[in-house]
mmCIF file of the C-alpha atoms, coordinates in Angstrom:
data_MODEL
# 
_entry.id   MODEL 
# 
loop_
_atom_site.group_PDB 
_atom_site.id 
_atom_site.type_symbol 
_atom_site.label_atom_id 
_atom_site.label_alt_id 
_atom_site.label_comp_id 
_atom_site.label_asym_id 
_atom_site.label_entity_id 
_atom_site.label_seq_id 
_atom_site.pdbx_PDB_ins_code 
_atom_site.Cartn_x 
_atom_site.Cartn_y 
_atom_site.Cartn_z 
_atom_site.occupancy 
_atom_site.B_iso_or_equiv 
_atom_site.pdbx_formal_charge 
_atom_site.auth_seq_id 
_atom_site.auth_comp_id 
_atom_site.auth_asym_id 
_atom_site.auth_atom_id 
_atom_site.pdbx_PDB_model_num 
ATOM 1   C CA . UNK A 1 1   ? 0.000  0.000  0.000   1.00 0.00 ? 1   UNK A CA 1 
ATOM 2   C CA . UNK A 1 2   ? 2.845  2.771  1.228   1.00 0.00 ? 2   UNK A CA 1 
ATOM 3   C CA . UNK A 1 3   ? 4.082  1.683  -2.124  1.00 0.00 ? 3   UNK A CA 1 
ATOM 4   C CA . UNK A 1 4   ? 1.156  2.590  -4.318  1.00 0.00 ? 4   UNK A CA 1 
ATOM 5   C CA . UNK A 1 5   ? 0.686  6.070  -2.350  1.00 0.00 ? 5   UNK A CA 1 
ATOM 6   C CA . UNK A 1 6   ? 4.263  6.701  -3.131  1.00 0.00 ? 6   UNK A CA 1 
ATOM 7   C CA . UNK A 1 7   ? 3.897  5.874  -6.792  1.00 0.00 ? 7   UNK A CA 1 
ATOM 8   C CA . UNK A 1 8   ? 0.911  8.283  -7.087  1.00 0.00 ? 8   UNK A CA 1 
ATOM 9   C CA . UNK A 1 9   ? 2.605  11.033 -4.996  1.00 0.00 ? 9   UNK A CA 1 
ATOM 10  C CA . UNK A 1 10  ? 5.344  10.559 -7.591  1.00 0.00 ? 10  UNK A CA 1 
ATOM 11  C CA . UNK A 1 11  ? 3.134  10.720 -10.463 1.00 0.00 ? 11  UNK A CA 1 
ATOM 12  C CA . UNK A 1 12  ? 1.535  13.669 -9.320  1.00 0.00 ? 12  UNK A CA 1 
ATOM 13  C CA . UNK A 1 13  ? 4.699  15.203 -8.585  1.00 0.00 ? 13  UNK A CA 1 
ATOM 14  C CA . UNK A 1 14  ? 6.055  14.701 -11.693 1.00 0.00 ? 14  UNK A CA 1 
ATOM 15  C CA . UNK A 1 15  ? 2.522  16.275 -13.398 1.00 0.00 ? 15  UNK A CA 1 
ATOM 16  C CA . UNK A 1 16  ? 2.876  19.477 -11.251 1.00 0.00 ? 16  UNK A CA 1 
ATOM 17  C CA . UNK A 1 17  ? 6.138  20.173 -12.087 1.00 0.00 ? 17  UNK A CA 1 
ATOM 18  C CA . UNK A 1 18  ? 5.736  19.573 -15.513 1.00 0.00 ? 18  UNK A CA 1 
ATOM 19  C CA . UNK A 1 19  ? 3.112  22.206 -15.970 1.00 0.00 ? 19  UNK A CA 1 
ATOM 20  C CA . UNK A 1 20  ? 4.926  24.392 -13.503 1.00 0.00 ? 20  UNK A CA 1 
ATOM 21  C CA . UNK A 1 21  ? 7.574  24.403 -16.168 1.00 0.00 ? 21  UNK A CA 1 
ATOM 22  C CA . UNK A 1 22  ? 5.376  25.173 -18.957 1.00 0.00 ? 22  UNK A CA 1 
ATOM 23  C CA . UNK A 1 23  ? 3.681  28.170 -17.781 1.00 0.00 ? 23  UNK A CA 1 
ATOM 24  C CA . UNK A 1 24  ? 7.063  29.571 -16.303 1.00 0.00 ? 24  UNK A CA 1 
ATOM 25  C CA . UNK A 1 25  ? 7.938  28.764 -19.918 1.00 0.00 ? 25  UNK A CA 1 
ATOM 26  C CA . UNK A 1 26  ? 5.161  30.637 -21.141 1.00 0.00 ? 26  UNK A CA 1 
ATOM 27  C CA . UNK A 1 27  ? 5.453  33.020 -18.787 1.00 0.00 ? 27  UNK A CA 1 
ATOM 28  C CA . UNK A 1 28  ? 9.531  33.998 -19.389 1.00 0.00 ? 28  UNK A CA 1 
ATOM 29  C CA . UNK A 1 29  ? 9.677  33.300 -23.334 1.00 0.00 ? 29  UNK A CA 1 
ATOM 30  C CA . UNK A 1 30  ? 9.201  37.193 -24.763 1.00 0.00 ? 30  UNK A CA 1 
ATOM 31  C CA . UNK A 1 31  ? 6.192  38.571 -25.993 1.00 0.00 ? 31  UNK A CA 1 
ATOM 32  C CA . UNK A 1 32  ? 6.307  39.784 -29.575 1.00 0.00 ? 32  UNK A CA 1 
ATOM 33  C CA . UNK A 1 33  ? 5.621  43.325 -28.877 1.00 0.00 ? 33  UNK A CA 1 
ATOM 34  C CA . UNK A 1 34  ? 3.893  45.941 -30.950 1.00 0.00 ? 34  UNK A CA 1 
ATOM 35  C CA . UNK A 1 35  ? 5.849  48.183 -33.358 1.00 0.00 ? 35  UNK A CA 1 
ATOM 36  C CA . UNK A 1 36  ? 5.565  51.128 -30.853 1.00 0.00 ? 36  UNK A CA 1 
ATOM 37  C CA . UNK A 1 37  ? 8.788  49.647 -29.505 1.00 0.00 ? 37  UNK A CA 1 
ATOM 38  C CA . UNK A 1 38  ? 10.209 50.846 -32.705 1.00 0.00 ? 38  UNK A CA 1 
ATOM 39  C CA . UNK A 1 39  ? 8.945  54.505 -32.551 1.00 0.00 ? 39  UNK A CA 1 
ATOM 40  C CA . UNK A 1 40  ? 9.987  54.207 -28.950 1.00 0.00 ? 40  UNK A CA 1 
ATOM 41  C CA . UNK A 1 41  ? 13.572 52.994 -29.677 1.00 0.00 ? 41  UNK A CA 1 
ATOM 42  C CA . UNK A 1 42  ? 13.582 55.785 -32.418 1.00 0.00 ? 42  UNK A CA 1 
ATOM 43  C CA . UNK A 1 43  ? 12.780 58.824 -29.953 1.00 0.00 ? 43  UNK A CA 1 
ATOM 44  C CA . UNK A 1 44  ? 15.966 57.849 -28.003 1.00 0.00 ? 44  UNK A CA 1 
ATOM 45  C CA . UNK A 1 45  ? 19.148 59.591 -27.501 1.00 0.00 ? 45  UNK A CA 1 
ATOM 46  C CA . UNK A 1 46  ? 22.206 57.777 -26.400 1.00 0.00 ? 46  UNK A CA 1 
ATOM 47  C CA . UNK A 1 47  ? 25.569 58.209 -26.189 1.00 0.00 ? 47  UNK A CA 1 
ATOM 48  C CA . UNK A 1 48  ? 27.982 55.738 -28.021 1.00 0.00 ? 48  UNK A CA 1 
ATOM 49  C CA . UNK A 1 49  ? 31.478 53.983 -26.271 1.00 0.00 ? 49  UNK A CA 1 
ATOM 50  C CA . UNK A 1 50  ? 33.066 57.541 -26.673 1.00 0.00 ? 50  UNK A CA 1 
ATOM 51  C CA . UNK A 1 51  ? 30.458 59.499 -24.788 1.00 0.00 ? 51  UNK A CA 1 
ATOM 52  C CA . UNK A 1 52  ? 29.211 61.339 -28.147 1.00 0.00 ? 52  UNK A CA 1 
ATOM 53  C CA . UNK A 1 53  ? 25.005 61.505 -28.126 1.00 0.00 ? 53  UNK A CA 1 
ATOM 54  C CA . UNK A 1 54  ? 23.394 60.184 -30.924 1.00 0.00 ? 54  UNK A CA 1 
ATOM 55  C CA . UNK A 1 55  ? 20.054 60.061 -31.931 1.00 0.00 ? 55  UNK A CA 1 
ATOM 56  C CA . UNK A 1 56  ? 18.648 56.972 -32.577 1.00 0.00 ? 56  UNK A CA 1 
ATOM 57  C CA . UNK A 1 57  ? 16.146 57.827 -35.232 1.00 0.00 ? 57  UNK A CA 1 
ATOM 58  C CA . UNK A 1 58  ? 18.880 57.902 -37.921 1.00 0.00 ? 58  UNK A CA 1 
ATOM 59  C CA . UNK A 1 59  ? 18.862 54.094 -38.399 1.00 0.00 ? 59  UNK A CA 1 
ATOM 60  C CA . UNK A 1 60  ? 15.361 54.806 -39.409 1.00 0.00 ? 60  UNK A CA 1 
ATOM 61  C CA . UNK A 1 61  ? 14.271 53.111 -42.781 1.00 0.00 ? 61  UNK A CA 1 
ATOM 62  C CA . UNK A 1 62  ? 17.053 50.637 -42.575 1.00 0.00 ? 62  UNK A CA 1 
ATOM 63  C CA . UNK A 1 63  ? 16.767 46.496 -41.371 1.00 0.00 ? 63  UNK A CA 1 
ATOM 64  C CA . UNK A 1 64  ? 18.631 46.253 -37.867 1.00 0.00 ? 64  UNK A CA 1 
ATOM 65  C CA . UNK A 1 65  ? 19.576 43.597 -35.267 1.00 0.00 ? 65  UNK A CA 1 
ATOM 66  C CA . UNK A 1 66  ? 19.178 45.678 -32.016 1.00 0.00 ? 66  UNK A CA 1 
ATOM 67  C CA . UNK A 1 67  ? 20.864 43.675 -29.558 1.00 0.00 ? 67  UNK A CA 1 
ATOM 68  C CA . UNK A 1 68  ? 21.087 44.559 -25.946 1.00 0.00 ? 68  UNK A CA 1 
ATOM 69  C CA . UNK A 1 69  ? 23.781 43.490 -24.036 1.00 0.00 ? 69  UNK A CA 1 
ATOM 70  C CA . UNK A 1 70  ? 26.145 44.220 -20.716 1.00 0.00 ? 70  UNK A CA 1 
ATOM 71  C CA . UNK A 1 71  ? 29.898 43.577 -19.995 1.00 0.00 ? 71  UNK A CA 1 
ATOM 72  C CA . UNK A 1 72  ? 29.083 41.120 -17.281 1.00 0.00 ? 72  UNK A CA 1 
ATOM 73  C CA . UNK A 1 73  ? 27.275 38.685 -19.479 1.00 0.00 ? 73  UNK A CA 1 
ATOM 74  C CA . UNK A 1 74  ? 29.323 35.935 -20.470 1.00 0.00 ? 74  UNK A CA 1 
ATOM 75  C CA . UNK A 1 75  ? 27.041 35.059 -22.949 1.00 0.00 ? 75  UNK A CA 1 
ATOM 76  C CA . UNK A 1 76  ? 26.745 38.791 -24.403 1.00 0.00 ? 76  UNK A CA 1 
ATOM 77  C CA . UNK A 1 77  ? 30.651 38.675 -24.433 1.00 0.00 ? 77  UNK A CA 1 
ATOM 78  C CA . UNK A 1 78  ? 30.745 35.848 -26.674 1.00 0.00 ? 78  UNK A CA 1 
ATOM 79  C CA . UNK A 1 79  ? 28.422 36.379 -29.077 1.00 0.00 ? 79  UNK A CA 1 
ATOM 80  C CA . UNK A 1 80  ? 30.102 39.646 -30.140 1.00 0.00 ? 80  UNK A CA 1 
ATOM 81  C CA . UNK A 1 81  ? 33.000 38.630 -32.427 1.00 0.00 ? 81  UNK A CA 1 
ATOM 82  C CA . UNK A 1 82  ? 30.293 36.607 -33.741 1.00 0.00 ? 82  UNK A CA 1 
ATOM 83  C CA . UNK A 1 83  ? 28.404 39.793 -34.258 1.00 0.00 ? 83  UNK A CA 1 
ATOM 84  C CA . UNK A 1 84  ? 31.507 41.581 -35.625 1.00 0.00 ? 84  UNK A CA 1 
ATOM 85  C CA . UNK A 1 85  ? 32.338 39.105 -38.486 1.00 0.00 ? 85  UNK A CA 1 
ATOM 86  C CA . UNK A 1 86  ? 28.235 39.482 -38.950 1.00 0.00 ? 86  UNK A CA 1 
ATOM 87  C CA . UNK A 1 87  ? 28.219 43.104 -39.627 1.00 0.00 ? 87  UNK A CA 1 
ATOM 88  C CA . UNK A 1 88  ? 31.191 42.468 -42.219 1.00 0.00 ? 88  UNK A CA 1 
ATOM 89  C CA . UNK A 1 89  ? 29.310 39.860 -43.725 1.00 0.00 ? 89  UNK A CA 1 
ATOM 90  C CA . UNK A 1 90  ? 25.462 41.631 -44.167 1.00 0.00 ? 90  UNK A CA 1 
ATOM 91  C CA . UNK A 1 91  ? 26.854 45.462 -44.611 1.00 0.00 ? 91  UNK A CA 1 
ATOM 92  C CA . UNK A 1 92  ? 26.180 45.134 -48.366 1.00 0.00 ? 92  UNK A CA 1 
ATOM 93  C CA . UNK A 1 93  ? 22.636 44.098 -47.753 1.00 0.00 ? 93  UNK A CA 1 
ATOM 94  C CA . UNK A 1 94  ? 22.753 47.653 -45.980 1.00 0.00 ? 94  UNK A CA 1 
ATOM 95  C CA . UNK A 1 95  ? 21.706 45.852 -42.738 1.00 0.00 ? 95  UNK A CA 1 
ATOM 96  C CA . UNK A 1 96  ? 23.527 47.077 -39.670 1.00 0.00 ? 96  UNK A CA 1 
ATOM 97  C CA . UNK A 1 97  ? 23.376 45.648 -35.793 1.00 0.00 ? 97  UNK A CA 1 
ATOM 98  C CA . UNK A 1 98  ? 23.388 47.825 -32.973 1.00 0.00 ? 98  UNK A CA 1 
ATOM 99  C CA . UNK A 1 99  ? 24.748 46.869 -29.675 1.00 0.00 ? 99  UNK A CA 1 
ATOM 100 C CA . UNK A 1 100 ? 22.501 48.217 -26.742 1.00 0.00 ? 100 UNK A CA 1 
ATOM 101 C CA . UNK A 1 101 ? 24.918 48.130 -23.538 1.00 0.00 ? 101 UNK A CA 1 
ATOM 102 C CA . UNK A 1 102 ? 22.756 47.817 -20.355 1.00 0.00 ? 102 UNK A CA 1 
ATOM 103 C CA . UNK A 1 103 ? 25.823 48.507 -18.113 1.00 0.00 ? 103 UNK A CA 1 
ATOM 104 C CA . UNK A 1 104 ? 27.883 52.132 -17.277 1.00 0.00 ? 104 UNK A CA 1 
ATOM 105 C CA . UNK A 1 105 ? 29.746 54.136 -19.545 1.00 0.00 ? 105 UNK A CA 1 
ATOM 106 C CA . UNK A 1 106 ? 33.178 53.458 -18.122 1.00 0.00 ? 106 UNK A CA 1 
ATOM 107 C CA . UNK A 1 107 ? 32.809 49.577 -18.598 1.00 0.00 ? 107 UNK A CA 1 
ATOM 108 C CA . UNK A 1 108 ? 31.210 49.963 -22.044 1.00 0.00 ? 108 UNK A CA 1 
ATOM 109 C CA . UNK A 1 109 ? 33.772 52.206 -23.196 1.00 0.00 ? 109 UNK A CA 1 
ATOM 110 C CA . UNK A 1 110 ? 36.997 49.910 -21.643 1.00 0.00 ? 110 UNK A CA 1 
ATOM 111 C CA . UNK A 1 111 ? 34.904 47.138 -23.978 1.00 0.00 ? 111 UNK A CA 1 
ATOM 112 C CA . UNK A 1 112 ? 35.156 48.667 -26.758 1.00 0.00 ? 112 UNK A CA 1 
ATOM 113 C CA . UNK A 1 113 ? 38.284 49.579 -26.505 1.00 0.00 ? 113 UNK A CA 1 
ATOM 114 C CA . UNK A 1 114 ? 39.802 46.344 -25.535 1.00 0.00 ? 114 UNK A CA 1 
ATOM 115 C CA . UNK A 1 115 ? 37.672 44.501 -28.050 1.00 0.00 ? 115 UNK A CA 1 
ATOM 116 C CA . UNK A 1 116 ? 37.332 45.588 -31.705 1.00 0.00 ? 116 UNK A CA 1 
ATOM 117 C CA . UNK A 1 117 ? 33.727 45.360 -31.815 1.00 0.00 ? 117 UNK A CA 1 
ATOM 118 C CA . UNK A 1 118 ? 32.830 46.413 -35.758 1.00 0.00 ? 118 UNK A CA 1 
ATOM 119 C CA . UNK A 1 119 ? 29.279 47.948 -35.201 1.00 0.00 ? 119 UNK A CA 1 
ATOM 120 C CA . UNK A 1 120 ? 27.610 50.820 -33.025 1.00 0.00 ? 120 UNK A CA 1 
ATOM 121 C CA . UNK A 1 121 ? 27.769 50.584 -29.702 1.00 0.00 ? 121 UNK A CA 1 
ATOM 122 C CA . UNK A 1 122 ? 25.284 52.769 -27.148 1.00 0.00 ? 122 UNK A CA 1 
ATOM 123 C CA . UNK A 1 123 ? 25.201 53.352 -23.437 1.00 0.00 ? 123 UNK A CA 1 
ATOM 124 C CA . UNK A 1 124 ? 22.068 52.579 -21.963 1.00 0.00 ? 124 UNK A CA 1 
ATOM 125 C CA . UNK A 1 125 ? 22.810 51.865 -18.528 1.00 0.00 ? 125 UNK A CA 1 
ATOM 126 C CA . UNK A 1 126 ? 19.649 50.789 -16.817 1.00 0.00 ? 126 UNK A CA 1 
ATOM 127 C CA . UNK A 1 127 ? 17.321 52.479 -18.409 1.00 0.00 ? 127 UNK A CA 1 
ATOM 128 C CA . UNK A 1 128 ? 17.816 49.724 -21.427 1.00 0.00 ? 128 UNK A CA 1 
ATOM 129 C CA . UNK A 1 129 ? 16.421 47.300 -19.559 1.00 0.00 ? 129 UNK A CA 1 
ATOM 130 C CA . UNK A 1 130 ? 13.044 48.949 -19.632 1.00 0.00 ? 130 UNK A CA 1 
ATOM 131 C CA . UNK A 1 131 ? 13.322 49.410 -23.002 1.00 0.00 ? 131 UNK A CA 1 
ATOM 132 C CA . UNK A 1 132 ? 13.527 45.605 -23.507 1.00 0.00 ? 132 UNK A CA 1 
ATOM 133 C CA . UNK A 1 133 ? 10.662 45.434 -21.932 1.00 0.00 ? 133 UNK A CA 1 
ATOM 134 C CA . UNK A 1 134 ? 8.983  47.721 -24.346 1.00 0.00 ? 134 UNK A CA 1 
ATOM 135 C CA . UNK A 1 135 ? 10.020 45.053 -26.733 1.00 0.00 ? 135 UNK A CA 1 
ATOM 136 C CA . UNK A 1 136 ? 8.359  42.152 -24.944 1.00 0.00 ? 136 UNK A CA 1 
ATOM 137 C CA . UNK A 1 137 ? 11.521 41.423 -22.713 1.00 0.00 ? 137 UNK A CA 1 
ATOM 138 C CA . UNK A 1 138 ? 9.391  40.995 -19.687 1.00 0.00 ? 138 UNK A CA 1 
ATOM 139 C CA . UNK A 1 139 ? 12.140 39.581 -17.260 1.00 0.00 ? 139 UNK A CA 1 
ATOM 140 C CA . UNK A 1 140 ? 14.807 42.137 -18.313 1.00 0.00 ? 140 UNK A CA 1 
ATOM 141 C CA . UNK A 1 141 ? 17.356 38.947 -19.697 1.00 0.00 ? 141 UNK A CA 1 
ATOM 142 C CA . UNK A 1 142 ? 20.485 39.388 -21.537 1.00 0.00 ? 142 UNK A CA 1 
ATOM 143 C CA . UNK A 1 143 ? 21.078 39.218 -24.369 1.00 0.00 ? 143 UNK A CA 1 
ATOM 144 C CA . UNK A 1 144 ? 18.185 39.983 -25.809 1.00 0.00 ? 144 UNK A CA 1 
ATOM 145 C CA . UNK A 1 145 ? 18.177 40.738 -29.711 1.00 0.00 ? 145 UNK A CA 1 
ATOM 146 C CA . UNK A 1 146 ? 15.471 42.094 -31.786 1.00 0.00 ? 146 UNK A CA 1 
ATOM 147 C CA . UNK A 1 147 ? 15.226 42.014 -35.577 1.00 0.00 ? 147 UNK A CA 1 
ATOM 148 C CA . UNK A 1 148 ? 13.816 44.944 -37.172 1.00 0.00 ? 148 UNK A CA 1 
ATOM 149 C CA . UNK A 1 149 ? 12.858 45.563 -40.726 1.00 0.00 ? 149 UNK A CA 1 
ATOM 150 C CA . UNK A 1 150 ? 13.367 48.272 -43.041 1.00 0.00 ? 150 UNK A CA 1 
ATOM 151 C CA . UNK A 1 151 ? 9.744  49.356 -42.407 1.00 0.00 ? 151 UNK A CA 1 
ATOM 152 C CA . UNK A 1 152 ? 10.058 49.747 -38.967 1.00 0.00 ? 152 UNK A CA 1 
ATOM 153 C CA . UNK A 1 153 ? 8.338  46.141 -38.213 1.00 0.00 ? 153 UNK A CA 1 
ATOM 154 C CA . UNK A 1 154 ? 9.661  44.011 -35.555 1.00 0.00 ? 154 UNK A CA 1 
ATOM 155 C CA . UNK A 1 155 ? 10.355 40.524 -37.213 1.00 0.00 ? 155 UNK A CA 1 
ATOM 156 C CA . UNK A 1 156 ? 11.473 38.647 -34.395 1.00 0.00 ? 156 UNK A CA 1 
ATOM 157 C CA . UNK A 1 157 ? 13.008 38.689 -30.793 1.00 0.00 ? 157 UNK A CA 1 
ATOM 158 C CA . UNK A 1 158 ? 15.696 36.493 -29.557 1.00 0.00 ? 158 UNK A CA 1 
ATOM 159 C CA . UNK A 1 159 ? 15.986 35.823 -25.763 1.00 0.00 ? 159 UNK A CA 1 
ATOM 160 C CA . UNK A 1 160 ? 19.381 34.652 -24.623 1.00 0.00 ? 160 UNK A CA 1 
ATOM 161 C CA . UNK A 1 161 ? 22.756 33.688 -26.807 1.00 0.00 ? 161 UNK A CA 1 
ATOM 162 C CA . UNK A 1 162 ? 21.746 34.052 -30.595 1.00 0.00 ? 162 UNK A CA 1 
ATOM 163 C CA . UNK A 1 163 ? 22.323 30.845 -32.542 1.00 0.00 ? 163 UNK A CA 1 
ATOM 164 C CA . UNK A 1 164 ? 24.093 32.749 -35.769 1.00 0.00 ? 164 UNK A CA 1 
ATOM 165 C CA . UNK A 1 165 ? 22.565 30.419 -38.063 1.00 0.00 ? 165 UNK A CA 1 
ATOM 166 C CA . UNK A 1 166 ? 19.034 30.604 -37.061 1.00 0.00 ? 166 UNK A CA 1 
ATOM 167 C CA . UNK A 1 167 ? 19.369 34.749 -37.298 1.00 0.00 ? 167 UNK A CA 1 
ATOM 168 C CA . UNK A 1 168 ? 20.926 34.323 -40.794 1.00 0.00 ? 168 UNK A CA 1 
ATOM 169 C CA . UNK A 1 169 ? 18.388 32.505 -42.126 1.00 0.00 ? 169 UNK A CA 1 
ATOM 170 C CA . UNK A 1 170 ? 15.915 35.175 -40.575 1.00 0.00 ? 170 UNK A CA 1 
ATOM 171 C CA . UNK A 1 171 ? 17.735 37.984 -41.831 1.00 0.00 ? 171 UNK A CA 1 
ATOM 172 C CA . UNK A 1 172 ? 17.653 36.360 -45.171 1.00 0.00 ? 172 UNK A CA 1 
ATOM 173 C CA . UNK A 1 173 ? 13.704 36.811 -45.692 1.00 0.00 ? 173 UNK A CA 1 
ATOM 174 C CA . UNK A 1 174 ? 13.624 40.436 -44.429 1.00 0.00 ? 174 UNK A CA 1 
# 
């Protein structure tokens, strides 16, 4: 009998925390946001690695891989040479990434320094995690990329460390 209860207490267990999973799934994968995020993103000004404001509005009009990012993030870190050779290799297609650092100026700009990253990179601080969110990042994790098309559409969002392959397949039918 103690054998039976235990087998059903085991069952059940098992049943619980394999819907627990799913909706924590559910609830953590991002949300594909509305294309406000993009006017949103647009009406920014940030500095770059060197302290220089930019607006962000003048990547209007052209496909971009916004990807937010931060120093301490190993797996942020390791996707960027990645990144690099992928600007090299999609700059004739005219589409350019954008690296969103979530993390202070001072850290951002030893990165960059130490590490020839070949595309634009932004200070945020911590005010890029909220914007994230605005792009359906609802539990603020890194990296988080977002593909965004000439049009100003949001194509597709990327929670955690891109697989290259998948993203140049989807930058291949923007």
């Amino acid at each position: 009998m103690k054998g039976k209860n235990f087998l059903t207490m085991l069952v059940f267990g098992a049943l619980f925390a394999a819907l627990g999973g799913f909706f924590g799934w559910r609830k953590e994968a991002p949300v594909m946001p509305a294309n406000e995020a993009v006017e949103h993103l647009f009406a920014q000004h940030l500095a770059d690695a060197q302290g220089i404001p930019h607006s962000l509005g003048q990547w209007r009009g052209q496909p971009l891989v916004l990807n937010f990012w931060a120093t301490w993030c190993a797996p942020c870190v390791e996707e960027m040479p990645e990144l690099t050779e992928l600007q090299a290799e999609i700059a004739p297609r005219n589409i350019q990434i954008l690296g969103i650092g979530i993390d202070s100026p001072s850290n951002i700009a030893e990165f960059a320094q130490k590490y020839q990253i070949g595309y634009p990179l932004y200070v945020a601080g911590m005010q890029g995690t909220e914007l994230t969110r605005h792009f359906g990042n609802q539990t603020g994790g890194l990296p988080f990329t977002v593909l965004i098309s000439a049009k100003g559409e949001i194509s597709k969002v990327y929670l955690g460390r891109l697989k290259m392959e998948e993203l140049r397949r989807d930058l291949a039918l923007l």
